[in-house]
PAZAFI-381032 format. One line per field, with one value per residue (C-alpha): x, y, z negated; residue number from 0. Coordinates in steps of 0.25 Angstrom, whole numbers, plus 5000, padded with zeros to 4 digits. Example, Ala and Ser with C-alpha at 12.3 -4.5 7.8 and 13.67 -1.06 7.14 Angstrom:
2
c1 5049/5055
c2 4982/4996
c3 4969/4971
resi 0/1
END
This chain:
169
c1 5038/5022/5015/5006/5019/5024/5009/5008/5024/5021/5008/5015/5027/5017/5009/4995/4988/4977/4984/4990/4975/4971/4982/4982/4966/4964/4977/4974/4988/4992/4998/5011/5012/5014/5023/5032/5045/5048/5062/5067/5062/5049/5037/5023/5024/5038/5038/5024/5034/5044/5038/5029/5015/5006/4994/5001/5004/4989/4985/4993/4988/4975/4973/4986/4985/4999/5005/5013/5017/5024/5038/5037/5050/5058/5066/5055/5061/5050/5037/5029/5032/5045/5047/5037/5047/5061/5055/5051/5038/5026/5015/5017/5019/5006/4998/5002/4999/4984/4984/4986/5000/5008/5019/5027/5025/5038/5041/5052/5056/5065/5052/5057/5045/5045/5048/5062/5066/5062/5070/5082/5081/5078/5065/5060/5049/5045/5045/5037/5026/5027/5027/5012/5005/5011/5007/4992/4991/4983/4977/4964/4966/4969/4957/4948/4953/4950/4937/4934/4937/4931/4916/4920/4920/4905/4899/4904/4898/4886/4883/4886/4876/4865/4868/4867/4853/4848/4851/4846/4831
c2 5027/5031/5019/5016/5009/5005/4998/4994/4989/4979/4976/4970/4965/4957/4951/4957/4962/4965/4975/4981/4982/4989/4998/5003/5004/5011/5020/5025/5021/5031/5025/5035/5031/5016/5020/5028/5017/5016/5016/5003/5007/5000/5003/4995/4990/4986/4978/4971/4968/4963/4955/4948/4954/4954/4958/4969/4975/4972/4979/4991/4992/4993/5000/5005/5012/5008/5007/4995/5000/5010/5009/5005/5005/5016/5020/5020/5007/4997/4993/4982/4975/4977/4972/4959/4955/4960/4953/4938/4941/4935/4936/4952/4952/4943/4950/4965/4957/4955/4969/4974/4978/4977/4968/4973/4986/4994/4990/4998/5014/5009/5002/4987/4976/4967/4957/4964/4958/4948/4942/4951/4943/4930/4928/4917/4917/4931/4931/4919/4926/4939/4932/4926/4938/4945/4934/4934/4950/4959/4953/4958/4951/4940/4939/4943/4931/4923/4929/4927/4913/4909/4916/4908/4895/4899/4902/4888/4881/4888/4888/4871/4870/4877/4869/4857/4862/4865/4850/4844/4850
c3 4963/4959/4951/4963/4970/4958/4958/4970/4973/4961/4966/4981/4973/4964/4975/4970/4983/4973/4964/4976/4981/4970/4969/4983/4983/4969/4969/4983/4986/5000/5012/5009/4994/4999/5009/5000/4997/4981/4974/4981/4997/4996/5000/4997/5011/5012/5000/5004/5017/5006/4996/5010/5004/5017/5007/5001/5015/5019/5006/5008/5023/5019/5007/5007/5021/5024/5038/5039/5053/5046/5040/5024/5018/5014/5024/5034/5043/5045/5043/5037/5052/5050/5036/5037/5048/5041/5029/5037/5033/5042/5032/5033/5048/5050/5040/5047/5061/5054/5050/5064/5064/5078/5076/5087/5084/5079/5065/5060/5063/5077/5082/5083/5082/5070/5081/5084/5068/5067/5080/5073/5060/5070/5060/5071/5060/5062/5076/5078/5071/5076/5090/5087/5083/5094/5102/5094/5097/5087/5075/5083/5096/5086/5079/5090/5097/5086/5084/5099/5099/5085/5091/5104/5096/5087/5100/5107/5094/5093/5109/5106/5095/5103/5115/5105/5100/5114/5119/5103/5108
resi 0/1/2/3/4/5/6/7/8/9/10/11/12/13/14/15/16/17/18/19/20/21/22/23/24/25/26/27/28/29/30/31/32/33/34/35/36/37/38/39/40/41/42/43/44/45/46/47/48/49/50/51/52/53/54/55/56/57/58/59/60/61/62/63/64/65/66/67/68/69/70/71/72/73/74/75/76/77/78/79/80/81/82/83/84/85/86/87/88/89/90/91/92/93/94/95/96/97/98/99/100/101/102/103/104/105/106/107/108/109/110/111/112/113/114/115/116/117/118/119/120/121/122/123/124/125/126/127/128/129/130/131/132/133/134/135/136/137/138/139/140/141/142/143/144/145/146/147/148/149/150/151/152/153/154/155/156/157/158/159/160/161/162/163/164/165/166/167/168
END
């Protein structure tokens, strides 16, 4: 294993998104180097999915270039979907929501939705959230609607204060 995982492996393990941060910006870390599994099967990803770091998948997304559609572990079976869901963990699968990812896209190499394990492991948890952010749609839709509405509100205020002024005069 080259120093660079070694580096950044401790660095997720450790909890320091800013070590991480710098590692992956200064070293030039490659998409394919993150992806690449070390001596126990892991890969940067897949341990972010186990340890529950949201930032560290964030920061490997981004600076990293990594595809957390894409299978991270070492034989290839699922993604950063698949393993937030196997691993309980709604932090990661609302922080890939807010990053754009399809949640009931096909997380694994058979093409099964996240939704499919979390009703096989009954994780009622699981489901309950993955059911409100289909239900909220894209993390676009979501936030132009919340957009929408908050201008919706300025303009009803501020069309009150000038009506205010006008009847003051």
């Amino acid at each position: 294993m080259s120093s660079q995982m070694n580096m950044i492996h401790q660095a997720i393990c450790d909890g320091n998104d800013e070590a991480l941060k710098v590692i992956l910006t200064e070293n030039k870390a490659t998409s394919q180097n993150l992806q690449k599994p070390d001596k126990t099967g892991n890969t940067a990803v897949h341990l972010a999915c186990m340890l529950n770091k949201p930032n560290a998948l964030r920061l490997l997304h981004i600076h990293g270039k990594v595809e957390l559609d894409q299978p991270c572990d070492a034989t290839q079976f699922g993604s950063a979907l698949f393993y937030a869901t196997h691993y309980s963990r709604p932090e990661l699968l609302s922080t890939l929501w807010c990053m754009g990812y399809n949640l009931e896209g096909p997380c694994d190499k058979y093409g099964n939705a996240p939704v499919y394990y979390a009703r096989l492991k009954e994780d009622e948890r699981m489901i309950q959230l993955l059911t409100e952010l289909r239900r909220r749609g894209s993390v676009r839709d979501f936030m132009m609607t919340k957009i929408i509405s908050l201008v919706r509100g300025y303009l009803t205020r501020k069309k009150s204060i000038l009506r205010e002024k006008e009847e003051a005069k």
